[in-house]
N, CA, C and O of each residue as an XYZ file, in Angstrom:
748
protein
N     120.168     96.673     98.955
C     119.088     95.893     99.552
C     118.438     94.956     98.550
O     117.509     94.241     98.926
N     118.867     94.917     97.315
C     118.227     94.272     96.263
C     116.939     94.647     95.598
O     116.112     93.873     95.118
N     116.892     96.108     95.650
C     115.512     96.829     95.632
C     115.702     96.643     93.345
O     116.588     96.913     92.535
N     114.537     96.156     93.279
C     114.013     96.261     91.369
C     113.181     96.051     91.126
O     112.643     95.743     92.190
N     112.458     95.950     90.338
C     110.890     95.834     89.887
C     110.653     94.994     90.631
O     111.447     94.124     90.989
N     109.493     95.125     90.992
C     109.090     93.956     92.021
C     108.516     92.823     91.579
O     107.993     91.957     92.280
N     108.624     92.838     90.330
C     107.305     91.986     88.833
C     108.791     90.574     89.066
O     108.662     89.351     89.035
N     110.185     91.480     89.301
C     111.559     90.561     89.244
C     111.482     89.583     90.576
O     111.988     88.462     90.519
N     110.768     90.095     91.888
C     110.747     89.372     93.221
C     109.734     89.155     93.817
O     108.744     89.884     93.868
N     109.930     87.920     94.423
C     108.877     87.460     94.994
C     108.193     87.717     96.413
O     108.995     88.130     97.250
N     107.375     87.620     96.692
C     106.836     87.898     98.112
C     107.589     87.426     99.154
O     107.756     88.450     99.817
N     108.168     86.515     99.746
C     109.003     86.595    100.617
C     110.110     87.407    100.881
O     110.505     87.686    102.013
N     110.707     87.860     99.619
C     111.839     88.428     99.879
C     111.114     89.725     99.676
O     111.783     90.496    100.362
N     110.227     90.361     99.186
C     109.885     91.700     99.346
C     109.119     91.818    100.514
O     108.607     92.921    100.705
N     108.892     90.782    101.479
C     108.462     90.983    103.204
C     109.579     91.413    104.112
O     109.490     92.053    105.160
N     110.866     90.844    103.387
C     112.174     90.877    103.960
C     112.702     91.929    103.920
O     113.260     92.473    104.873
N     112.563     92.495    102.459
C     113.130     93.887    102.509
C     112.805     95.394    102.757
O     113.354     96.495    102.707
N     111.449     94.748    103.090
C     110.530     96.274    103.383
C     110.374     96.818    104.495
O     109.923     97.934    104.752
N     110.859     95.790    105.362
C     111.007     97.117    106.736
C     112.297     98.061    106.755
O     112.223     99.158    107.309
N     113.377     97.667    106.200
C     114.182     98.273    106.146
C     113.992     99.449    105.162
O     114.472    100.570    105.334
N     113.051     98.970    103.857
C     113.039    100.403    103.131
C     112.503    101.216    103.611
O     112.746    102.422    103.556
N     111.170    100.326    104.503
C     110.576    101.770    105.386
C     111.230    102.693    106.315
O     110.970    103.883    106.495
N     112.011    102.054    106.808
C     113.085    102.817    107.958
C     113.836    103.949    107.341
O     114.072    105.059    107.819
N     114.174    103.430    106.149
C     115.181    104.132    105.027
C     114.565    105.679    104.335
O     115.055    106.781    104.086
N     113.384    105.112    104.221
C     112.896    106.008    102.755
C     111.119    107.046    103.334
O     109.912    106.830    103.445
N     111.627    107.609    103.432
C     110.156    108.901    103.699
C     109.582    108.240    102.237
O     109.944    108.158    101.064
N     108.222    107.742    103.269
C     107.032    107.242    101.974
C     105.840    107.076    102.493
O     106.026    106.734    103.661
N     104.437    107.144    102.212
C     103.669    106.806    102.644
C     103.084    105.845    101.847
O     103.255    105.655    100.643
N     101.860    104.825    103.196
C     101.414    103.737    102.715
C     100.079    104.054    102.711
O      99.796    104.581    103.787
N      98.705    103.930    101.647
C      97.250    104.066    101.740
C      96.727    102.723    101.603
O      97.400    102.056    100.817
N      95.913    102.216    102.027
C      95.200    101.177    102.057
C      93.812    101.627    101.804
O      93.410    102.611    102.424
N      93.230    101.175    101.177
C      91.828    101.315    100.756
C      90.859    100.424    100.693
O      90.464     99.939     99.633
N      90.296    100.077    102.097
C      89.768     98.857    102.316
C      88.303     98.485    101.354
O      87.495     99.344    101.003
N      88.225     97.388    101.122
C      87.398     97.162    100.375
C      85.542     97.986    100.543
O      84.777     98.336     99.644
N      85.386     98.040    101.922
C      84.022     98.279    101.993
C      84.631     99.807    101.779
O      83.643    100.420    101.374
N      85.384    100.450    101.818
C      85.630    101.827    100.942
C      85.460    102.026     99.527
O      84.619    102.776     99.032
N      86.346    101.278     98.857
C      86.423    100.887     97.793
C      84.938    100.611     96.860
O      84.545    101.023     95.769
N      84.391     99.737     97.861
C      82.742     99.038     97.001
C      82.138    100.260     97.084
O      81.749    100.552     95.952
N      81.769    101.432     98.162
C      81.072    102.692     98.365
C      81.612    103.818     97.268
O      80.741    104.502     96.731
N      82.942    104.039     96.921
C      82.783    104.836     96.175
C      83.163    104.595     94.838
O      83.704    105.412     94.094
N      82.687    102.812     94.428
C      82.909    102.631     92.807
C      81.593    102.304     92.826
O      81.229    101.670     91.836
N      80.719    102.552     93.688
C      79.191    102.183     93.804
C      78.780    104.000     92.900
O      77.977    104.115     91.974
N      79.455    104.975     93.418
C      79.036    105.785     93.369
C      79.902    106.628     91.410
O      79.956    107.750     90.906
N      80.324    105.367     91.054
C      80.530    105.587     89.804
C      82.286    106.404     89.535
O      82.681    107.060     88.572
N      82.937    106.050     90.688
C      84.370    106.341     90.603
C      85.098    105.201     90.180
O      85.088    104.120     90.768
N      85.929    105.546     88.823
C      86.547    104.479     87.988
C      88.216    103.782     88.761
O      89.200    104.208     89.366
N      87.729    102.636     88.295
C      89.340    102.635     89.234
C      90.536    103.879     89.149
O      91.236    104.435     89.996
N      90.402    103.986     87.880
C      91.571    105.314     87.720
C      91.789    106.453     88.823
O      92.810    106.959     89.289
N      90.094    106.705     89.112
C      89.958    108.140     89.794
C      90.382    107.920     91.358
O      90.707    108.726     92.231
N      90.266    106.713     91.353
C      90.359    106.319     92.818
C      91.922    106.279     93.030
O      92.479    106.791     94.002
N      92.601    105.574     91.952
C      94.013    105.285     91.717
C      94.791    106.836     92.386
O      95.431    107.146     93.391
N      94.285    107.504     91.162
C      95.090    109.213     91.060
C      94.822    110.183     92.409
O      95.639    111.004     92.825
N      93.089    109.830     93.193
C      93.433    110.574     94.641
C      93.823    110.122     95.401
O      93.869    110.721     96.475
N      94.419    108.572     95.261
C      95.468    107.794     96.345
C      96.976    108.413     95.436
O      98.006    108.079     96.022
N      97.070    108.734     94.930
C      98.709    108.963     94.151
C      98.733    110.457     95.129
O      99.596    110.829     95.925
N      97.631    111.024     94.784
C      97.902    112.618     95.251
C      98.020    112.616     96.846
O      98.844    113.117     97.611
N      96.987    111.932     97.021
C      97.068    111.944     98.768
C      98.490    111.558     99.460
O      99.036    112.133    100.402
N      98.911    110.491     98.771
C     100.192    110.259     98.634
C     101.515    110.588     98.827
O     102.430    110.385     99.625
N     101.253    111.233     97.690
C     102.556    112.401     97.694
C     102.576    113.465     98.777
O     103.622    113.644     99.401
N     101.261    114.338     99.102
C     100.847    115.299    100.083
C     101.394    114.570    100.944
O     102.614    114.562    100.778
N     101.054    113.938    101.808
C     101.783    113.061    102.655
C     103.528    112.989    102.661
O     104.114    113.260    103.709
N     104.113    112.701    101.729
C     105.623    112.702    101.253
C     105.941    114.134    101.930
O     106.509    114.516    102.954
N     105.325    114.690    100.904
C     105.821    115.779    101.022
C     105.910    116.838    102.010
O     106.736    117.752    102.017
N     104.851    116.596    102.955
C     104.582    117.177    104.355
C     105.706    116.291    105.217
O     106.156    116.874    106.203
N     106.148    115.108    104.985
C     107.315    114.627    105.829
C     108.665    114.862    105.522
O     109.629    114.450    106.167
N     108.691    115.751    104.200
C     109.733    116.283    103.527
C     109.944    117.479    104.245
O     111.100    117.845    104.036
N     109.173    118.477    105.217
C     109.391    119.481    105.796
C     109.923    120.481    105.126
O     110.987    120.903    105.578
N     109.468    121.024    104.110
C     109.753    122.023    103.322
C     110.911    121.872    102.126
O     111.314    122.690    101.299
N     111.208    120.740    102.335
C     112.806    120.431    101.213
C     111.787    119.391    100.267
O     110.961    118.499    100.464
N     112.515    120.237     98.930
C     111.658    119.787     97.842
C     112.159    119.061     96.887
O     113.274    119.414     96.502
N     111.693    118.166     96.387
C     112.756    116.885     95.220
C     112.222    117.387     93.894
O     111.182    117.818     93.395
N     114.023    116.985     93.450
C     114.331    117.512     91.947
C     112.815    117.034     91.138
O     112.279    117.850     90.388
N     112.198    115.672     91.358
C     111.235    115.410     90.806
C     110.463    114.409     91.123
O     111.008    113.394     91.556
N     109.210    114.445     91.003
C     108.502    113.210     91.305
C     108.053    112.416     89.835
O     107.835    112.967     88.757
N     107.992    111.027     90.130
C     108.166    109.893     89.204
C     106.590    109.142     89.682
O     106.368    108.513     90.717
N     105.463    109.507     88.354
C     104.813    108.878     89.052
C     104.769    107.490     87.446
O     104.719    107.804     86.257
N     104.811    106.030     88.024
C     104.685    104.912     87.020
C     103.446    104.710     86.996
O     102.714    104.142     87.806
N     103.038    105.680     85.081
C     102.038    105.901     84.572
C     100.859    104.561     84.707
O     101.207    103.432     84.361
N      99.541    104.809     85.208
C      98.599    104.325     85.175
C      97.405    105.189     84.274
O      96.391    104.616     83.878
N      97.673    106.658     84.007
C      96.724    107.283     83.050
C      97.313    108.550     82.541
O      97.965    109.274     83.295
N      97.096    108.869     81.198
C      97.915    110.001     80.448
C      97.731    111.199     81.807
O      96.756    111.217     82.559
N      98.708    111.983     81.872
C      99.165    112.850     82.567
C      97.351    113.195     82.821
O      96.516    112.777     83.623
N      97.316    114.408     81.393
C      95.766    114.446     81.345
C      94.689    113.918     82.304
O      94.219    114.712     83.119
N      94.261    112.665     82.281
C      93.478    112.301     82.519
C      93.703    112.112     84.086
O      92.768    112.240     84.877
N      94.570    111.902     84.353
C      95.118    111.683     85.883
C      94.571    112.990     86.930
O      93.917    112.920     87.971
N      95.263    114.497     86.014
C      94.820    115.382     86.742
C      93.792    115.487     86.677
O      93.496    115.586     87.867
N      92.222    115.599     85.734
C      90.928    115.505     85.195
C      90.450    114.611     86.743
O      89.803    115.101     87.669
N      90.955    113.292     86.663
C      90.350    112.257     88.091
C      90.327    113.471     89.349
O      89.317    113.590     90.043
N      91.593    114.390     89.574
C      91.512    115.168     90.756
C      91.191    116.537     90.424
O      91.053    117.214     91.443
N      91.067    117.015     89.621
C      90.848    118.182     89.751
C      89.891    119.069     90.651
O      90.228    120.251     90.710
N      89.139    118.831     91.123
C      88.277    118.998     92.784
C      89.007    118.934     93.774
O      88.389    119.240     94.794
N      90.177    118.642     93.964
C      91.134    118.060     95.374
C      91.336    119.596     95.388
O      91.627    120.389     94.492
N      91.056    119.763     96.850
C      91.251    121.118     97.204
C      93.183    121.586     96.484
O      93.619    122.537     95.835
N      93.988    119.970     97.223
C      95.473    120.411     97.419
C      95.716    119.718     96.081
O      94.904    118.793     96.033
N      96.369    119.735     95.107
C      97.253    119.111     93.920
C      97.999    119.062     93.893
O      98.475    120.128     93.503
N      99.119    117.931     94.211
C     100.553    117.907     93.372
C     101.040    118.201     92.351
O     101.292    117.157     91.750
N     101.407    119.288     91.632
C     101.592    119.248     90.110
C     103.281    119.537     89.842
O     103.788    119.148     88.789
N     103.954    120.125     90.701
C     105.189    120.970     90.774
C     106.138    119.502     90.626
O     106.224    118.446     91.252
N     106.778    120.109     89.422
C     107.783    118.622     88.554
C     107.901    117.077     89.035
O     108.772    116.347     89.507
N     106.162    116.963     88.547
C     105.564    115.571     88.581
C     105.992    115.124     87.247
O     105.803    115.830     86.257
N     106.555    113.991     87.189
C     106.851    112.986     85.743
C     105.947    111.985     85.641
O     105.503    111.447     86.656
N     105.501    111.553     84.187
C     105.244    110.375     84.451
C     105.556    109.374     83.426
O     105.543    109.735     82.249
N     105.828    108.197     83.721
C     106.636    107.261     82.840
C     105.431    105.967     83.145
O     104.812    105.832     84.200
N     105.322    105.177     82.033
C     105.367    103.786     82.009
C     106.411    103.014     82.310
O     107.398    103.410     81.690
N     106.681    101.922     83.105
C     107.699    100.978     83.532
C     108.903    101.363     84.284
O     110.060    100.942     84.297
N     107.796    102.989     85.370
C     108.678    103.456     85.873
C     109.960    103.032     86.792
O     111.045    103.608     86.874
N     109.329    101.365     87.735
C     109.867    100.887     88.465
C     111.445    100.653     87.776
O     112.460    101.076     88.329
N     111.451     99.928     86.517
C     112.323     99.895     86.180
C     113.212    101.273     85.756
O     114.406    101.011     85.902
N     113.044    102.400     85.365
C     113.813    103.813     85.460
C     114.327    104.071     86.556
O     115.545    104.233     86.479
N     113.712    104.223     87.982
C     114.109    104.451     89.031
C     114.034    103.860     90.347
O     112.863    103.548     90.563
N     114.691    103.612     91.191
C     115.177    102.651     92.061
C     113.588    103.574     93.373
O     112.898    102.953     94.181
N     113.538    104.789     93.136
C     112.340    105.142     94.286
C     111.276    104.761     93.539
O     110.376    104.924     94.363
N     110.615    104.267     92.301
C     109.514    103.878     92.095
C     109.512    102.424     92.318
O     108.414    101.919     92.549
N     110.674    101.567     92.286
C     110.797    100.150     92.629
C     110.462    100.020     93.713
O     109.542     99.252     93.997
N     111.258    100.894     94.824
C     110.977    100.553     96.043
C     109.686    100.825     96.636
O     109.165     99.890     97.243
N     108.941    102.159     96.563
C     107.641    101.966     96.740
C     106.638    101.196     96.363
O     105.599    101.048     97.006
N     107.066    100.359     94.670
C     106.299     99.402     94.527
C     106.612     97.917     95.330
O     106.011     96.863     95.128
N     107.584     98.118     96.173
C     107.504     97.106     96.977
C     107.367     97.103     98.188
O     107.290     96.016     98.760
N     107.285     98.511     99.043
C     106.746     98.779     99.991
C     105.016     98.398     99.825
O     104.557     97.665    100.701
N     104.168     98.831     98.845
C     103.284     98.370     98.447
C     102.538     97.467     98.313
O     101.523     97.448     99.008
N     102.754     96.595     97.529
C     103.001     95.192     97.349
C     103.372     94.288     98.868
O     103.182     93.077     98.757
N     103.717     94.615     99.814
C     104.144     94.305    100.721
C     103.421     95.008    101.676
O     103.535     94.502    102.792
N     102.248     96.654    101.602
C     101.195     96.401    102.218
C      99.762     95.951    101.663
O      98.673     96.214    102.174
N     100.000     95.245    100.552
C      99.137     94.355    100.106
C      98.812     93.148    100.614
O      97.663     92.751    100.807
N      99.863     92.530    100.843
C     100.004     91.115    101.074
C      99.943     91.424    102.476
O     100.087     90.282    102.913
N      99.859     91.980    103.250
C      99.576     92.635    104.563
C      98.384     92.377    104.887
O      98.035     91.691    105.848
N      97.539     93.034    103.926
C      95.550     93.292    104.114
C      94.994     92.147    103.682
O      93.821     91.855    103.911
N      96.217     91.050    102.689
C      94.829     89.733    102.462
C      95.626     89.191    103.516
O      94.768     88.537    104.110
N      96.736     89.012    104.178
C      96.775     87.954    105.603
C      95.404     88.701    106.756
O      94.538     88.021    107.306
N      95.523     89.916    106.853
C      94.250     90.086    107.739
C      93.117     90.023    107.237
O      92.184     90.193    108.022
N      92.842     89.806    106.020
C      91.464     89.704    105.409
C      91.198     87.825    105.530
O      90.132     87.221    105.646
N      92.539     87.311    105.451
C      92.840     86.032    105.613
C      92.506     85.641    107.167
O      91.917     84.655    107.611
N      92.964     86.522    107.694
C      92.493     86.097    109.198
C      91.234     86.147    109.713
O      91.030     85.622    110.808
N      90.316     86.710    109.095
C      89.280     87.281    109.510
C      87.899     86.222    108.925
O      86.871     85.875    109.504
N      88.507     85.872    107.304
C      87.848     84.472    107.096
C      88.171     83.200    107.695
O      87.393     82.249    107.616
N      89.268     83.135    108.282
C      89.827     81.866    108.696
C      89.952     81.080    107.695
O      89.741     79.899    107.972
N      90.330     81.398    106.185
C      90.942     80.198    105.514
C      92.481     81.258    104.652
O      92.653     82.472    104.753
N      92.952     80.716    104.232
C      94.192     81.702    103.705
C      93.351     82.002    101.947
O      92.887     81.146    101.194
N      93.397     83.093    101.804
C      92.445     83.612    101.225
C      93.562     83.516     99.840
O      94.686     83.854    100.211
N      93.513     83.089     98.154
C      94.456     83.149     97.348
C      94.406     84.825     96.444
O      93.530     85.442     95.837
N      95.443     85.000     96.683
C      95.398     86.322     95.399
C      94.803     86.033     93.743
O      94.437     84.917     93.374
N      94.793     87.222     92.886
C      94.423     86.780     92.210
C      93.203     86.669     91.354
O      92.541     87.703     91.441
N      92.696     85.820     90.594
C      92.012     85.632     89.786
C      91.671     84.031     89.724
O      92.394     83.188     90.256
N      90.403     83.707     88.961
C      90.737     82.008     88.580
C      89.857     81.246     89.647
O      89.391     81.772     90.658
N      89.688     79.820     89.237
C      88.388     78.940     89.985
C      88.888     78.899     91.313
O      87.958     78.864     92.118
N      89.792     78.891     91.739
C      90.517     78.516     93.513
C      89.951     80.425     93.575
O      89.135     80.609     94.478
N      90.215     81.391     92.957
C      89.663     81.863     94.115
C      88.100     82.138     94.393
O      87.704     82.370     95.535
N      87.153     82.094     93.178
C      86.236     82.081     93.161
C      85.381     80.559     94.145
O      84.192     80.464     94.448
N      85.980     80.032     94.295
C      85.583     78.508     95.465
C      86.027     79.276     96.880
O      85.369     78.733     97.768
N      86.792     80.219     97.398
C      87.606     80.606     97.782
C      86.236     81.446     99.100
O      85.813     81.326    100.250
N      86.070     82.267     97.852
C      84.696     83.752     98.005
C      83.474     82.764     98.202
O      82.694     82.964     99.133
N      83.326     81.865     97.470
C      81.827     80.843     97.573
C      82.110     80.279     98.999
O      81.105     80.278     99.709
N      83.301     79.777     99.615
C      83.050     79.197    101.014
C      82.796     80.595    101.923
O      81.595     80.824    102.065
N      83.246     81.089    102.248
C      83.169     82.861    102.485
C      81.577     82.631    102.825
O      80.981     82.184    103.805
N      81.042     83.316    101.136
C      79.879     83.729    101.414
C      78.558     82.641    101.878
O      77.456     82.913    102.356
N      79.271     81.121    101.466
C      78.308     80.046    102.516
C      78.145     80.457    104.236
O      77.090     80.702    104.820
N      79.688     80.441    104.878
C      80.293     80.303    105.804
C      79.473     81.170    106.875
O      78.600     80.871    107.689
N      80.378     82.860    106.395
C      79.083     83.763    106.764
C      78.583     85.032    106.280
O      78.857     86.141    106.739
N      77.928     84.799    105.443
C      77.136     85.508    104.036
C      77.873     86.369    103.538
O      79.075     86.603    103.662
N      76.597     87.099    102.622
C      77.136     88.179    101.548
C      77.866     89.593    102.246
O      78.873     90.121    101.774
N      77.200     90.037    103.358
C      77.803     90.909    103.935
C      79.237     91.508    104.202
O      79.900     92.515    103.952
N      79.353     89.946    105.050
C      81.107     89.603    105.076
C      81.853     89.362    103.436
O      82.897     89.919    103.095
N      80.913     88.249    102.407
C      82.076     88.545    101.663
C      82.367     90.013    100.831
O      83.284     90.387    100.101
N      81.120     90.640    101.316
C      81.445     92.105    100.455
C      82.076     92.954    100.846
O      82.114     93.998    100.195
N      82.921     92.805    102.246
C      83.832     93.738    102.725
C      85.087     92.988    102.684
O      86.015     93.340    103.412
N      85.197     92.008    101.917
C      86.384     91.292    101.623
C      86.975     91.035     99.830
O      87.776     90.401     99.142
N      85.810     92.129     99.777
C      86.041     92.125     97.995
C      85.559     93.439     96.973
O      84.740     94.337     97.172
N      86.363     93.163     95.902
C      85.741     94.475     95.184
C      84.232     93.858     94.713
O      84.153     92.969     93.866
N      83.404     94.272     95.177
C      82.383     93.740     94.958
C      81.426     93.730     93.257
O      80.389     93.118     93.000
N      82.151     94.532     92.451
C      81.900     94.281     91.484
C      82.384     93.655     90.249
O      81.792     93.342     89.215
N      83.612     93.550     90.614
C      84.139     92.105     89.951
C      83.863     91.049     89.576
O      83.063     90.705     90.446
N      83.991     89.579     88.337
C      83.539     89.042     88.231
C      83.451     87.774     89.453
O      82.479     87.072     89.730
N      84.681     87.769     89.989
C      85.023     87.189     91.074
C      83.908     86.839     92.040
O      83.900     85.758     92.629
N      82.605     88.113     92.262
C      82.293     87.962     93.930
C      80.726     87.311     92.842
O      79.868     86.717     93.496
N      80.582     87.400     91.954
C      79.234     86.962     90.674
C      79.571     85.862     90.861
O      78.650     85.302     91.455
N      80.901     84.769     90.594
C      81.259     83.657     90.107
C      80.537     82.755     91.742
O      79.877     81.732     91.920
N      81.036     83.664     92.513
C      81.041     82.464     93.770
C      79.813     82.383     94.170
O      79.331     81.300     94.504
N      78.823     84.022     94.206
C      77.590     83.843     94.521
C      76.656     82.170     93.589
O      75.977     81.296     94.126
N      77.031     82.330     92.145
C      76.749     81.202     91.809
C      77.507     79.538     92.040
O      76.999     78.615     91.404
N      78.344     79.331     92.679
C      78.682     78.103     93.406
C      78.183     77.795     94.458
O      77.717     76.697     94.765
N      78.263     78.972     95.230
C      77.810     79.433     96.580
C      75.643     78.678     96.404
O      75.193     77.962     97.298
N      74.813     79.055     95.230
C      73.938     79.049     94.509
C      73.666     77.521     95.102
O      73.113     77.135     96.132
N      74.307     76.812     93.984
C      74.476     75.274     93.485
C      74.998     74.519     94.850
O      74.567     73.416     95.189
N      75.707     75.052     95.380
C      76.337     74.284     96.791
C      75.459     73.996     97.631
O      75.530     72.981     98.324
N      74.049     75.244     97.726
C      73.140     75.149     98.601
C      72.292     74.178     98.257
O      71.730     73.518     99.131
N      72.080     73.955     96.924
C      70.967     73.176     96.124
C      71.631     71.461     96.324
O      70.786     70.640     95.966
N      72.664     70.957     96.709
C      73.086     69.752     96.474
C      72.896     69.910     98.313
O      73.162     68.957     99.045
């Protein structure tokens, strides 16, 4: 299917190939919508922690569609020393721990961490076309002055409310536009 790091392909062709991996491959997808997201990094959860109980929830998920048959191993492509990963969950009632790996640049080691990173990636680009739809302008990924002009028409258009469920709200991103947004009003 042409499944490899996904850092190697571009968004069209990883729109192309992901229904079929989904068909293919027992995986689950989490989305974590932003006004989720702003509530519990409001409440002092680091991206990490948030990262590692979407990894765990994750897998629980996998693995409950695995119906009792269990894989030689899970591959998770390291975002925090083993350590610290379990530390983020250790409160989770359920834990994955039973021959969890974890690698940096896992995508490239194994063809199931590629492909979930492009199942991924592909329900990414999913949530800004509907986040896109919902502002009515095509919203840019990213970083940088287009998107911060981007968030400033947004929050002119129709206010802070809306753009704060369309963003991590503490980023420099949603600061930058409030001040264009600022100056736009003043001219």
């Amino acid at each position: 299917m042409g499944v490899k790091d996904s850092k190697q392909l571009n968004d069209d062709y990883m729109r192309q190939i992901a229904p079929d991996l989904q068909a293919a491959l027992i995986h689950s997808v989490l989305t974590l919508t932003n006004d989720k997201y702003n509530k519990v990094q409001e409440k002092g959860w680091s991206q990490g922690k948030i990262k590692a109980l979407l990894h765990n929830q994750a897998l629980k998920h996998v693995l409950r569609k695995m119906k009792g048959e269990k894989p030689d191993y899970i591959l998770i492509d390291q975002f925090a020393e083993r350590g610290i990963y379990y530390n983020h969950i250790k409160n989770e009632q359920e834990i994955v721990r039973e021959n969890v790996l974890f690698s940096t640049k896992a995508e490239g080691l194994h063809l199931a961490v590629a492909a979930a990173s492009i199942i991924a990636r592909v329900a990414f680009l999913e949530e800004m076309d509907r986040l896109s739809d919902l502002a009515g302008v095509q919203l840019p990924k990213g970083a940088g002055k287009i998107v911060d002009e981007a968030a400033a028409k947004i929050l002119l258009k129709s206010g802070e409310d809306t753009l704060k469920s369309m963003t991590k709200w503490h980023f420099a991103n949603a600061q930058k536009a409030k001040k264009i947004a600022a100056l736009k009003r003043k001219l």
